[in-house]
Backbone atoms as SQL, in Angstrom:
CREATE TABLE atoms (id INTEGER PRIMARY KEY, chain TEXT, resi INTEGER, resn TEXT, atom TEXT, x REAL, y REAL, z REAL);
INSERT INTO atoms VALUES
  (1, 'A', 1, 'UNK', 'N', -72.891, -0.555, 35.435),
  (2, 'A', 1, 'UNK', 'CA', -72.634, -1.203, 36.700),
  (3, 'A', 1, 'UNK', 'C', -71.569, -2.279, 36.496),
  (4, 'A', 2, 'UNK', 'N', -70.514, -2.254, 37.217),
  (5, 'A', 2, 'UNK', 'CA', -69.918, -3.420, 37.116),
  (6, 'A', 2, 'UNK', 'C', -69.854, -4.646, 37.591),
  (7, 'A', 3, 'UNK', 'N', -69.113, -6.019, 37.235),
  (8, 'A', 3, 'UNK', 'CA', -69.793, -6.900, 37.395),
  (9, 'A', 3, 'UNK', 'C', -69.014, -7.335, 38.667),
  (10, 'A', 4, 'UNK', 'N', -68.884, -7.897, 39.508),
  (11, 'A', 4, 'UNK', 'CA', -68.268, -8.263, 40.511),
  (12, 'A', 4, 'UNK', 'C', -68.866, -9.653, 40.969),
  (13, 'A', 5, 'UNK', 'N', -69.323, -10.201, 40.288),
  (14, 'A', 5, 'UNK', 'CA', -69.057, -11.436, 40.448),
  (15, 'A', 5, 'UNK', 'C', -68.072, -12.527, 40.452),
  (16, 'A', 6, 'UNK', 'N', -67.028, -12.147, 39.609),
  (17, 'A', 6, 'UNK', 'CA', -66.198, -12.717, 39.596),
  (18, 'A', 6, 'UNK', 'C', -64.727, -11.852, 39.927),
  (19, 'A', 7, 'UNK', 'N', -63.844, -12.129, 40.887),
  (20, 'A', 7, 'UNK', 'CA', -63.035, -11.527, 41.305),
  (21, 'A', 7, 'UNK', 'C', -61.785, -12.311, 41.315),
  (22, 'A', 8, 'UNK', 'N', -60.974, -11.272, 40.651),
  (23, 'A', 8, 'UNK', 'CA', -59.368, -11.946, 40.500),
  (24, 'A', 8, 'UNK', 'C', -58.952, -13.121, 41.528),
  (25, 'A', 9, 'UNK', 'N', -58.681, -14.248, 41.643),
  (26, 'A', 9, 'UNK', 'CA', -57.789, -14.784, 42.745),
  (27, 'A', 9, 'UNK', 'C', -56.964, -14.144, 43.334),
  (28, 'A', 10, 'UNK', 'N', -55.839, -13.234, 43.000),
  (29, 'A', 10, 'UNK', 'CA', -54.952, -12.436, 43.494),
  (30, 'A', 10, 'UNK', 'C', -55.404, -11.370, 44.538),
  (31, 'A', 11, 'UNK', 'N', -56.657, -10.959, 44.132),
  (32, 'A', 11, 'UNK', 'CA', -57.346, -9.974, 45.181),
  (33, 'A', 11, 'UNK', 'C', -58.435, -10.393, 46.208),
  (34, 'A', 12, 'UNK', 'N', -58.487, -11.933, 46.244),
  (35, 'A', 12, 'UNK', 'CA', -59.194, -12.898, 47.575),
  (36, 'A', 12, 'UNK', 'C', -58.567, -11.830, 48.789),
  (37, 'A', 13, 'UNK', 'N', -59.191, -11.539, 49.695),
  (38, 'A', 13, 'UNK', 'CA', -58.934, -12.008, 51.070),
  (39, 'A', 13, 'UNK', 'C', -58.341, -13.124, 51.497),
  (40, 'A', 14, 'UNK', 'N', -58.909, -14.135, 51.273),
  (41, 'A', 14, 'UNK', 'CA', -58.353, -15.627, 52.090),
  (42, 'A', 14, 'UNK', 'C', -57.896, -16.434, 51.072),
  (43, 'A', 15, 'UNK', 'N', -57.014, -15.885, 50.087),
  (44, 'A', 15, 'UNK', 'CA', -56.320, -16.458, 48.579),
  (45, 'A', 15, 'UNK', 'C', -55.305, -16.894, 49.206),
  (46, 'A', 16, 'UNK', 'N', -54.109, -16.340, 50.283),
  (47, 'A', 16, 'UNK', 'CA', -52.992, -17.430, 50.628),
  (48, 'A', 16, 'UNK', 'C', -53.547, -18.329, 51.494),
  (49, 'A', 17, 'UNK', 'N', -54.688, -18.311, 51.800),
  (50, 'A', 17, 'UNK', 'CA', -55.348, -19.661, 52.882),
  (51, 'A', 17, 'UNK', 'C', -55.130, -21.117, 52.011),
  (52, 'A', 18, 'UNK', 'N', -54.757, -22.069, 52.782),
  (53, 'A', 18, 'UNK', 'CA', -54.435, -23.164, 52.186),
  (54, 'A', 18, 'UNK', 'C', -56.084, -23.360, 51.016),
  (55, 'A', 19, 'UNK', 'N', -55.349, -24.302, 50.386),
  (56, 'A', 19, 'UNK', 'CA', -56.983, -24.629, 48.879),
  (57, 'A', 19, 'UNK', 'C', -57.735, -25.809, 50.139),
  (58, 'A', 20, 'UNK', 'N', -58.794, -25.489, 49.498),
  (59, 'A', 20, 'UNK', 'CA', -59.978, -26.108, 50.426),
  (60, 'A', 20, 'UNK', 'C', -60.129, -27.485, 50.003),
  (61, 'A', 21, 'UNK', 'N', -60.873, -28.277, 50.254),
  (62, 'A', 21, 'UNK', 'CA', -60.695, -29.872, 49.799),
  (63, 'A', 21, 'UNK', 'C', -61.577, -30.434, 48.576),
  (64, 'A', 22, 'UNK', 'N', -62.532, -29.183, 48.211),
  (65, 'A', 22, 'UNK', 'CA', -63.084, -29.241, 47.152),
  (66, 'A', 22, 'UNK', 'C', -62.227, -28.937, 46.133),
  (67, 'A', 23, 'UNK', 'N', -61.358, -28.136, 46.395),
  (68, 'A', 23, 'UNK', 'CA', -60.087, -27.800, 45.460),
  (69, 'A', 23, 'UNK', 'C', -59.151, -28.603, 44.985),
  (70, 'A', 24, 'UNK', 'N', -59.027, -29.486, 46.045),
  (71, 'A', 24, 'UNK', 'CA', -57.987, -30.448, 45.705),
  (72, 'A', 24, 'UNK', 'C', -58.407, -31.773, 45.166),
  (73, 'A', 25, 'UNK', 'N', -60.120, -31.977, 45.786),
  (74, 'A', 25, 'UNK', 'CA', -60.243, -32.915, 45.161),
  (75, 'A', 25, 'UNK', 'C', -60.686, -32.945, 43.672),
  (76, 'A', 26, 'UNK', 'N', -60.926, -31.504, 43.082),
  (77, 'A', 26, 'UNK', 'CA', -61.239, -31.054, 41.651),
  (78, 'A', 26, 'UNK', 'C', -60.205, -31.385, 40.895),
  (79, 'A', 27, 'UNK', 'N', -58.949, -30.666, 41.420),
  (80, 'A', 27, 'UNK', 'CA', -57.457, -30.677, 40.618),
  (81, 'A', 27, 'UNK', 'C', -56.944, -32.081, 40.687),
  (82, 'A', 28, 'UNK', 'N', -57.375, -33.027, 41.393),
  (83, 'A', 28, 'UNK', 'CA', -57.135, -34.417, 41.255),
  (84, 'A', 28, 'UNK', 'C', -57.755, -34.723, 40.128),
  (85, 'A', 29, 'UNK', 'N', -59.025, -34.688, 40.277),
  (86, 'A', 29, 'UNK', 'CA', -59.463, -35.366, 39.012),
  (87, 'A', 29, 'UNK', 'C', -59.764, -34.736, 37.630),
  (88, 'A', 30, 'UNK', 'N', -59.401, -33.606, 37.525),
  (89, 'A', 30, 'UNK', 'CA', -58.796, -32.718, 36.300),
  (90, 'A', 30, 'UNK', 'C', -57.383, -32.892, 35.912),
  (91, 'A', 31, 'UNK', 'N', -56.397, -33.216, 36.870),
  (92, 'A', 31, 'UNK', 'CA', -55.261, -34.152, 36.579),
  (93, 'A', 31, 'UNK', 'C', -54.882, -35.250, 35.962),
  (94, 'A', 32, 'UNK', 'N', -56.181, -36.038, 36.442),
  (95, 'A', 32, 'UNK', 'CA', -55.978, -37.638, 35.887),
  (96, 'A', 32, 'UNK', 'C', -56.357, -37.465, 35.147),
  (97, 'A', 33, 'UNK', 'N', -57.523, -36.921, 34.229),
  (98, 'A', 33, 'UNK', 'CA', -58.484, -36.857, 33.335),
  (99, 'A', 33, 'UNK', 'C', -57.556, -35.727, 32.242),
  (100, 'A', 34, 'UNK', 'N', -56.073, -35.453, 32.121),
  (101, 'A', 34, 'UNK', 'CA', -55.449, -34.714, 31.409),
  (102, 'A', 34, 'UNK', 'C', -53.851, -35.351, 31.532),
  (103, 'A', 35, 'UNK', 'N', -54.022, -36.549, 32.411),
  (104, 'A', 35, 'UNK', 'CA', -52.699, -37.117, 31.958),
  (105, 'A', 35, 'UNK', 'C', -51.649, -36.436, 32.635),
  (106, 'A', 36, 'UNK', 'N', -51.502, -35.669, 33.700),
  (107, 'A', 36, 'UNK', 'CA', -50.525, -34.711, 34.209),
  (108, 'A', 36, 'UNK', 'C', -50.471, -34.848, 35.766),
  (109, 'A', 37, 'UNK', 'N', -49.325, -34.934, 36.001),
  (110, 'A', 37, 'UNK', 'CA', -48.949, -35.163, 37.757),
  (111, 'A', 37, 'UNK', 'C', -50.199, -34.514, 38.670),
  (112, 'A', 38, 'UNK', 'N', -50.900, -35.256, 40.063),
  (113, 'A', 38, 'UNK', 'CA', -51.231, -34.595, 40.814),
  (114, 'A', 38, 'UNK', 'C', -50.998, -33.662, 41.471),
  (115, 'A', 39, 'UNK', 'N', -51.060, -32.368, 41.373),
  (116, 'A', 39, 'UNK', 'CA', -50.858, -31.238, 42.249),
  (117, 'A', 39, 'UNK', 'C', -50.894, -31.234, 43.450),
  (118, 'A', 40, 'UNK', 'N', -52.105, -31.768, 43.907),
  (119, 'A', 40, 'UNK', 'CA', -52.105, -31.798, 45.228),
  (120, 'A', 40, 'UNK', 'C', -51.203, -32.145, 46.201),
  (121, 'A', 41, 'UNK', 'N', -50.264, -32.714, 45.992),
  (122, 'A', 41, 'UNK', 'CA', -48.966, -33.124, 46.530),
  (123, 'A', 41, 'UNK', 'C', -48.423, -32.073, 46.750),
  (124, 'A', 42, 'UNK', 'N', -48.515, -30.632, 46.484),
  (125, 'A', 42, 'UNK', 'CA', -47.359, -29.660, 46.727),
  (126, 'A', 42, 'UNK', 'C', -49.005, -28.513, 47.674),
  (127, 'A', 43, 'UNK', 'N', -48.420, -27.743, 48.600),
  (128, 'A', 43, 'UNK', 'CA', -49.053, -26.963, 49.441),
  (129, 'A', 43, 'UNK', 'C', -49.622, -25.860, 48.488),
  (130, 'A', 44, 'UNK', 'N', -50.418, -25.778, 48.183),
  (131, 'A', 44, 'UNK', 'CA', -50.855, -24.837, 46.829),
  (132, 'A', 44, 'UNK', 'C', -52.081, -23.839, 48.120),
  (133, 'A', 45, 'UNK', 'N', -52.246, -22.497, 47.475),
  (134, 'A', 45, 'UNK', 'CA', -52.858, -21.662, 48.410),
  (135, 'A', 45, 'UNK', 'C', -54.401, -21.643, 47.737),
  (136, 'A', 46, 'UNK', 'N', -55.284, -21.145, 47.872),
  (137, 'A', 46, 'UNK', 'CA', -56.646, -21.137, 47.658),
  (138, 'A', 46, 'UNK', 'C', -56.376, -20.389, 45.822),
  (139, 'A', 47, 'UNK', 'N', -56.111, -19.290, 46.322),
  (140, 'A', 47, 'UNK', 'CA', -55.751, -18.599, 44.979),
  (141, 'A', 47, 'UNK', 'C', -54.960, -19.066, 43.470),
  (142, 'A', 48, 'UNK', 'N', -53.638, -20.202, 44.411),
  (143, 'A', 48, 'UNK', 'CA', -52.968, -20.847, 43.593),
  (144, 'A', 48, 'UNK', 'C', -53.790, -21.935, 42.484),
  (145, 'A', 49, 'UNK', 'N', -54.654, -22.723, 43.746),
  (146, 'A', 49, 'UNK', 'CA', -55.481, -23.511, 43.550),
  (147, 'A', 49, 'UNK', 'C', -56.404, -23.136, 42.172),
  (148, 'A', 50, 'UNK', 'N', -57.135, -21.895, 42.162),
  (149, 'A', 50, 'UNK', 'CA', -57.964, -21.312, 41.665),
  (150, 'A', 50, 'UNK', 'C', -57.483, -21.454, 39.904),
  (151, 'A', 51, 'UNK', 'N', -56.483, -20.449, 40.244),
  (152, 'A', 51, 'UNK', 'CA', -55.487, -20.200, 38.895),
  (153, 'A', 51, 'UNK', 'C', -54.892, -21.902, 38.052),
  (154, 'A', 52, 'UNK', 'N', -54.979, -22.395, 38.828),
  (155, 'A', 52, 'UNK', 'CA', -54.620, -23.995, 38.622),
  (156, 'A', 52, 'UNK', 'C', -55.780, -24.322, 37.788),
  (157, 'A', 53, 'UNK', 'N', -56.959, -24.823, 38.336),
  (158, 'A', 53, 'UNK', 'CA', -58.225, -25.311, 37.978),
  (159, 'A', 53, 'UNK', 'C', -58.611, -24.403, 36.880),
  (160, 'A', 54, 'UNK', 'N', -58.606, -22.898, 36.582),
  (161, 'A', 54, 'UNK', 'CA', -58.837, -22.905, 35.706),
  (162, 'A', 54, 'UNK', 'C', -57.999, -22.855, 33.995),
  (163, 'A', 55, 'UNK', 'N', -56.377, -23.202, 34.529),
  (164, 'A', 55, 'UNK', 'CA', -55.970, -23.611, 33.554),
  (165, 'A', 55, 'UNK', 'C', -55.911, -24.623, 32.984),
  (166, 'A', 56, 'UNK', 'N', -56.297, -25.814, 33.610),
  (167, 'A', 56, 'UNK', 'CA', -56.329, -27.182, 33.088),
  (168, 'A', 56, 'UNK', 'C', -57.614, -27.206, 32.855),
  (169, 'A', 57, 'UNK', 'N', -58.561, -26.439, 33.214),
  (170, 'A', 57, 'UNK', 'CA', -59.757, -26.387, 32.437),
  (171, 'A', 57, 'UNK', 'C', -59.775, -26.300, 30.847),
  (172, 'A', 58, 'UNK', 'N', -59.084, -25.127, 30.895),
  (173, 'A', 58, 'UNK', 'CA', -58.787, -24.635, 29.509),
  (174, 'A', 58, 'UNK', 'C', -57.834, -25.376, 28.563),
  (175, 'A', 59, 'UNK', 'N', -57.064, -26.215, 29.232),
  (176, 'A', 59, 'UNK', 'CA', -56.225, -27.477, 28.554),
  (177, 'A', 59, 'UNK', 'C', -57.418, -27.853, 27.988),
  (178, 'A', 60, 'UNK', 'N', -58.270, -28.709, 28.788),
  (179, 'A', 60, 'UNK', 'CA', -59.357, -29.907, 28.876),
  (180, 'A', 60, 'UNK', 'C', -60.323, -29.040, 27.616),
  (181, 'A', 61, 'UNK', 'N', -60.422, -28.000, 27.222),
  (182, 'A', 61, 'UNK', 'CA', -61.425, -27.539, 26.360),
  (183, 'A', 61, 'UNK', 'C', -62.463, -27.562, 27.576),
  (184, 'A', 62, 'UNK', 'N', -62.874, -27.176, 28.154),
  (185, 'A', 62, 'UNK', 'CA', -64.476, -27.130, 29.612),
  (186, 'A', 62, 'UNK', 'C', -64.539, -25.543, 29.463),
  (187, 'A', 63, 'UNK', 'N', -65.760, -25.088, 29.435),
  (188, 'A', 63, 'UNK', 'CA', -66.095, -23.876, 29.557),
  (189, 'A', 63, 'UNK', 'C', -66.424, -24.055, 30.856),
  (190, 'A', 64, 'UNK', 'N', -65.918, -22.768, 30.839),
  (191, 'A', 64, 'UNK', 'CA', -65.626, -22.015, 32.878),
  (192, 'A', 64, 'UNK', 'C', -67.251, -21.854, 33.482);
């Protein structure tokens, strides 16, 4: 069975929908907390968002 819990950002439905405010307020403070410009300043899409958070995760060493 496969797992479908977790699904590409790229294949969202509502992935070019603007990032939600939980999004932005995550990537804020995964920003500061890594020393690197706020993102949130630029129109980033849900999906963008996504792909964002979990690369500065992976900067930060944080398991997903």
């Amino acid at each position: 069975m496969a797992d479908n819990t977790e699904k590409d950002p790229s294949e969202w439905v509502s992935g070019d929908d603007p990032m939600t405010g939980a999004q932005a307020s995550y990537l804020k403070t995964l920003s500061e907390q890594s020393h690197q410009p706020d993102p949130t300043e630029s129109q980033l899409t849900k999906a963008q968002a996504s792909e964002l958070i979990d690369k500065l995760r992976a900067e930060a060493g944080l398991d997903k």
